[in-house]
C-alpha positions in Angstrom: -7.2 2.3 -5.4 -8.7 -1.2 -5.8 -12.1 -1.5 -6.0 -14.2 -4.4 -6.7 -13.5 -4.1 -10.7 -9.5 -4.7 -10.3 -10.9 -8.2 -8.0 -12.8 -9.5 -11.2 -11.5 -11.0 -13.8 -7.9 -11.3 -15.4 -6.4 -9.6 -11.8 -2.6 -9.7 -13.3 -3.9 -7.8 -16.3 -5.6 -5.3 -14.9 -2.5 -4.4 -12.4 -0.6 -4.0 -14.9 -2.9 -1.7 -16.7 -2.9 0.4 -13.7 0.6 0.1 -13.2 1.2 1.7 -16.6 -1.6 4.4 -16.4 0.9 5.3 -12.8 3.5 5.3 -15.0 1.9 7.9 -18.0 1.0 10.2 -14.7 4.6 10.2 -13.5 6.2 11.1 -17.2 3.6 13.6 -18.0 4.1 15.3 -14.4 7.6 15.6 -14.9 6.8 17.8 -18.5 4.1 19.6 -16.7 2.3 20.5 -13.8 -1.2 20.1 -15.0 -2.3 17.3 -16.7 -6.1 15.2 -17.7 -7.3 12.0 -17.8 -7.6 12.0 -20.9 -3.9 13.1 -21.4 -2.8 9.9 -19.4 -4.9 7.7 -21.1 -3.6 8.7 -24.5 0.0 8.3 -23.4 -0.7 4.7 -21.5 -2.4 3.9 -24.7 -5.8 2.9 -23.6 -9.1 4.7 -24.1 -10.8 7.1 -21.8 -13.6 4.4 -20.8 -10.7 2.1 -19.3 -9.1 5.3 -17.7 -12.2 5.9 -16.1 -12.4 2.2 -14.3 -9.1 2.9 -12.7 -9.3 6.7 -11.3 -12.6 8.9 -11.3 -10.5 12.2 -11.5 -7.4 13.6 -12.2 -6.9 14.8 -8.5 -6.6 11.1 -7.2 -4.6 9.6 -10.0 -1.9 12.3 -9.6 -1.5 12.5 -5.9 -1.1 8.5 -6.2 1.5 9.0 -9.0 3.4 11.2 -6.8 3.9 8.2 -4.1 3.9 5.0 -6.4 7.4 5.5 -7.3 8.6 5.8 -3.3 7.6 2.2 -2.9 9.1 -1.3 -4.0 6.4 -3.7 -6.0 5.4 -6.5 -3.9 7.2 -8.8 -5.4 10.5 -6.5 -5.3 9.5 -6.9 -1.4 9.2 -10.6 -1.3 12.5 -11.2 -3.4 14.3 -9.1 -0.6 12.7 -10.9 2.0 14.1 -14.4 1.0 15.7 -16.5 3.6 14.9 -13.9 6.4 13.1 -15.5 9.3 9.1 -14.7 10.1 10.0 -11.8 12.7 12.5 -10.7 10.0 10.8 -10.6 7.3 7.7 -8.7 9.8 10.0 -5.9 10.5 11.7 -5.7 7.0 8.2 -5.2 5.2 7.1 -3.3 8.2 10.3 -0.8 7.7 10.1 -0.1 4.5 6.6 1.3 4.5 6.9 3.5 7.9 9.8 5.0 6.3 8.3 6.1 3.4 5.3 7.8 5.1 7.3 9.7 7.1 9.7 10.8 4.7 6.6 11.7 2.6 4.2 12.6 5.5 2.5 15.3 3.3 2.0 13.7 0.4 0.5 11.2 2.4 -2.4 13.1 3.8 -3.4 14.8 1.1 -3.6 11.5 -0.5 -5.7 9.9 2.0 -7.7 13.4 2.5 -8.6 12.8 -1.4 -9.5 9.0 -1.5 -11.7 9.8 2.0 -13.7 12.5 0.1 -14.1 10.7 -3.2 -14.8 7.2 -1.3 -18.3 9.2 0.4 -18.8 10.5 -3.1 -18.7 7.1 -4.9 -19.0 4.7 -2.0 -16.2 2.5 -3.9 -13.2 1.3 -1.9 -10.4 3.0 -3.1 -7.2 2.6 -1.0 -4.5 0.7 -2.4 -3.5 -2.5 -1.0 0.2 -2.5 -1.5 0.9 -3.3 2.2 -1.6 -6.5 1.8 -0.4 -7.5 -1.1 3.4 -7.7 0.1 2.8 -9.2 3.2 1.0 -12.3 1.6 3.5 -12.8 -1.4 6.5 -12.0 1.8 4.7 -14.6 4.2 4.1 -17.4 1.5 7.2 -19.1 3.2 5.7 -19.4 6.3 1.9 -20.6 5.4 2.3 -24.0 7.4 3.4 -22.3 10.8 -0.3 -21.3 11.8 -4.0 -21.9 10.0 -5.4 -20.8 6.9 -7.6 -18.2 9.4 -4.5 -17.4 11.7 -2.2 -16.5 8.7 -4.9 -14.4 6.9 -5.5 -12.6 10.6 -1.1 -12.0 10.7 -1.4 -10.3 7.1 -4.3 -7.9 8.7 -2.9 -7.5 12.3 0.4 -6.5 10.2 -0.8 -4.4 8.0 -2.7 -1.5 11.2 1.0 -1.8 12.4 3.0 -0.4 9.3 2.2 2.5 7.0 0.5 5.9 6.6 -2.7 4.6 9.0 -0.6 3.5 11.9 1.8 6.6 11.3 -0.9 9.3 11.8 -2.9 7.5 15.1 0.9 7.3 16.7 1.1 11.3 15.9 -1.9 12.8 15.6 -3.8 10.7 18.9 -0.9 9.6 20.9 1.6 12.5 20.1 4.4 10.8 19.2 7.4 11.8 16.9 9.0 9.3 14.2 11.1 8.0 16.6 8.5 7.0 19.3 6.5 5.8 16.4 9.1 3.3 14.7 9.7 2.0 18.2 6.0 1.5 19.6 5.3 -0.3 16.4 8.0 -2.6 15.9 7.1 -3.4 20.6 3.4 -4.1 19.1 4.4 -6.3 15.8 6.9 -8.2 18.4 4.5 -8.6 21.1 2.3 -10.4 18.0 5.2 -12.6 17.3 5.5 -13.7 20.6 2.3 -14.8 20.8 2.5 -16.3 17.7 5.6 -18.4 19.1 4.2 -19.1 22.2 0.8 -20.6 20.8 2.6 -22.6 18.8 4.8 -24.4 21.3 
């Protein structure tokens, strides 16, 4: 759910903010089914106004509450990435986050079915980034092995091969199971490496 306000200013601060409102969500939801904004922001400790600049409605910051504690930070990532090689640390990254959308599939789609309708409502961008942000803090090793423009374009290429996006075209268009999935992915991200290798020998 980062929008152009969490790319302004104090970045670290602001994550953290949001990090903590997740947080409030996940310990109210475990007292109680139903909970407000206003609720969350009282228990984070921050007024409604800042709330507001994070999540638009309760329906988006909950469904994203119920997934933000499947996943490892990015920098939980990049620490258990250290030492691994490029293809390595590809498939490791890639791993963690096709497993977790399959094992919570529904979740999933109902998150994306919310952030789709509110994103035509509000015309803000608000997907997370998780899977952009912990391939460049997982890749930082390897920022001399291509150009500025090639690195930037493996973090991209990377991220439409892992994750909820990639896990409902293999499904949903191309009728594969988990399985078939894991496996057609992990062919494409290789194919990429080899290429990769290849243009740089």
């Amino acid at each position: 759910m980062k929008d152009q306000f969490l790319k302004e200013g104090r970045i670290n601060q602001k994550l953290q903010t949001r990090s903590e409102i997740l947080k409030s969500a996940q310990v109210l939801l475990n007292k109680e089914p139903k909970i407000s904004l206003e609720k969350v922001a009282e228990h984070a400790g921050i007024s409604r106004a800042t709330i507001y600049r994070y999540f638009s409605n309760i329906e988006l910051l909950t469904t994203e509450a119920l997934l933000h504690t499947h996943f490892l930070r990015p920098e939980e990532l990049e620490k258990k990435v250290t030492g691994l090689s490029l293809e390595e640390t590809l498939h490791t990254v890639q791993s963690h986050y096709n497993r977790i959308s399959q094992a919570h599939e529904l979740v999933f789609r109902r998150y994306l079915s919310v952030t789709l309708k509110e994103s035509i409502v509000s015309k803000k961008k608000l997907r997370g980034a998780r899977r952009v942000e912990a391939l460049k803090l997982a890749l930082r090793p390897f920022e001399g092995l291509l150009s500025k423009e090639d690195h930037k374009r493996l973090i991209h290429i990377s991220t439409l091969l892992m994750g909820i996006d990639a896990l409902l075209v293999c499904k949903d268009v191309c009728e594969l199971d988990n399985k078939e999935a894991n496996g057609l992915l992990e062919w494409a991200l290789d194919l990429i490496l080899g290429g990769i290798r290849k243009g740089s020998s």
